[in-house]
C-alpha positions, 0 to 999 in steps of 0.5 A: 500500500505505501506505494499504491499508485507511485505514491511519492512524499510530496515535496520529498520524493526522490523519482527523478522524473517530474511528478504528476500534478508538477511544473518542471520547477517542481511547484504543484500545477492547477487540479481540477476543483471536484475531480471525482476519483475514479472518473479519469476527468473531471470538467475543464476548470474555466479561467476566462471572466464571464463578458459581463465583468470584463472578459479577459483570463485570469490565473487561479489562486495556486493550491495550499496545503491538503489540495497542494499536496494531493494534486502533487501525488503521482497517482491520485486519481488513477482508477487501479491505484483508488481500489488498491487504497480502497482495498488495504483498509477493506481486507482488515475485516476486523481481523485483529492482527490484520487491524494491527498490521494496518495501524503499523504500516498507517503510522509508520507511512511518510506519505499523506494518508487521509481518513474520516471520523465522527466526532461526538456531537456533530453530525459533520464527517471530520477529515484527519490526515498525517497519522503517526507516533510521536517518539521523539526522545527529548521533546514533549515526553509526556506525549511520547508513544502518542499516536498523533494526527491533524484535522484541519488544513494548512493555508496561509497562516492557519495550522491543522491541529494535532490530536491524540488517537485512542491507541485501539478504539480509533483502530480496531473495528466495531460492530453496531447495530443499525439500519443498512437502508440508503433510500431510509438514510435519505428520506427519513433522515434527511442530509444536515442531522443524524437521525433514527430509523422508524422501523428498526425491524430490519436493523442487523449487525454490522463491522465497520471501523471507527477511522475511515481510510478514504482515497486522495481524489476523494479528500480533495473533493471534501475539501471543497465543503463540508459534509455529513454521512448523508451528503457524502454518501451521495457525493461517492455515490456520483463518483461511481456512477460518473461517466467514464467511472472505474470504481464499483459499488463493491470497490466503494462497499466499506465506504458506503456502508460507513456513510449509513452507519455513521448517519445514525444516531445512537442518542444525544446527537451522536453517531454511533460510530463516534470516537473522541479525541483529544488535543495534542498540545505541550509547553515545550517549543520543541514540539511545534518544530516536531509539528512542522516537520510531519507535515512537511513530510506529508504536504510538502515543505511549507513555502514563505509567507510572502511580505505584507504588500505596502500599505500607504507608503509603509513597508510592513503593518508594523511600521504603519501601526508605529506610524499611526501609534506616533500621530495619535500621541501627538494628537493627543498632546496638542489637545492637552491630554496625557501621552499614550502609547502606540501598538503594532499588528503582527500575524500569528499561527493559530495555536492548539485549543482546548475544551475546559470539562 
């Protein structure tokens, strides 16, 4: 599996071919929006404005992180290399020591590897990417031997979060009792919110697991928006009946049959396939470094943050705050009242946050 469909580490592949979805620089090219995997093509993105605002083409905005990084991945959205993706999790079956194997191989891949899960409380489907464990000798050793992932995107200054995997519960599968009824799912359900059928009489068990590995073509298509079970289900749904489609009903089952699943509701607004996860958080610098360097490996080394353009004859916000900071204090002065003292407006990543209990 760690080299279904050429799969190279983005931004650290040593194939000495330019890689698919790559300029001959080496920089990610354009994919296409809501290429749907298996399809082959996806329809041709249009650069031109409409006549109304002015004709004339324009360049798209380039690709940040997750998108950046699945479009650089040779192989993404090759029809054999999808039902090999899709296979690898599939042949678990729930098997203990194939469980296991997958888990091993899933943490000790420097490739990007993207999953879906329930969170307790929401019926929107969470994506989480760049498994691994956390081993580093010196650094952050309250969390060392963590297995740790990242929800969340890359872009700009933003930062995914880390989070703490149950060491078996994300892993091992579970057997949950439910309705396998996708028209039910749709008309009794609806799309936005869980929901509980109104005719168990036909629930059966059911072995699925709790972290769902999902090919890149498809992530890339979530990162589009936001889903729940129901709409994601229709979105594969559309993916194999595409035109041109080379993914089955049978390559999709697992993927399918954990859409129904996890769209029911076992009590209090929470699926019945919901994990809880924990912040992966420490005081210690080092593991910010640590941070940044399992997702270089995985979405490809982050390039600079561009300087802030000139705003007004200032080079940088903060020169433009000390100027704005000065002409207050002056202000002030000439109307008699006491000194003040100017600020500067800097740009911060997002930091780790933590629910209080």
């Amino acid at each position: 599996p760690n080299t279904a469909g050429g799969q190279t580490t983005p931004g650290g592949g040593t194939n000495s071919t330019t890689p698919a979805g790559q300029s001959a620089a080496g920089t990610p090219t354009q994919q296409t929006p809501g290429a749907h995997p298996g399809g082959g093509q996806g329809n041709q993105q249009n650069n031109s404005l409409p006549s109304a605002m002015g004709g004339g083409g324009f360049a798209p905005p380039p690709l940040e992180g997750l998108r950046a990084a699945i479009a650089a991945t040779p192989g993404v959205f090759d029809g054999a290399a999808q039902k090999r993706e899709l296979d690898w999790q599939a042949n678990v079956k729930g098997d203990t020591a194939k469980t296991k194997e997958f888990r091993d191989d899933v943490l000790a891949d420097l490739n990007l590897r993207t999953f879906v899960f329930m969170k307790a409380g929401t019926p929107i489907v969470q994506l989480l990417h760049s498994a691994t464990t956390f081993r580093h000798p010196v650094v952050a050793r309250e969390l060392k031997n963590s297995q740790i992932g990242f929800v969340g995107d890359r872009v700009g200054w933003q930062m995914p979060l880390p989070v703490c995997l149950p060491p078996t519960n994300a892993w091992t599968w579970t057997t949950v009792k439910i309705v396998d009824d996708p028209v039910k799912m749709e008309t009794e359900g609806g799309k936005e919110e869980l929901w509980t059928p109104s005719d168990t009489s036909t629930a059966q068990d059911i072995t699925l697991p709790r972290l769902l590995h999902i090919p890149l073509a498809l992530a890339d298509i979530m990162l589009q928006g936001q889903y729940t079970p129901q709409t994601l289900h229709a979105a594969i749904a559309g993916v194999i009946s595409a035109p041109n489609a080379t993914l089955t009903d049978a390559d999709c089952k697992v993927m399918l049959k954990w859409c129904v699943a996890a769209s029911q509701d076992k009590g209090g607004g929470e699926s019945v396939l919901a994990i809880k996860l924990e912040s992966a958080f420490s005081a210690d610098p080092g593991f910010g470094t640590w941070v940044e360097q399992r997702l270089n490996s995985t979405l490809g080394v982050q390039p600079s943050q561009p300087p802030p353009p000139t705003l007004g004859g200032f080079s940088t916000p903060a020169s433009m705050g000390t100027a704005i900071g000065q002409a207050a204090v002056q202000a002030v002065r000439q109307a008699g009242g006491a000194a003040v003292m100017g600020g500067a407006l800097f740009p911060h990543r997002f930091l780790p946050t933590v629910c209080l209990e």
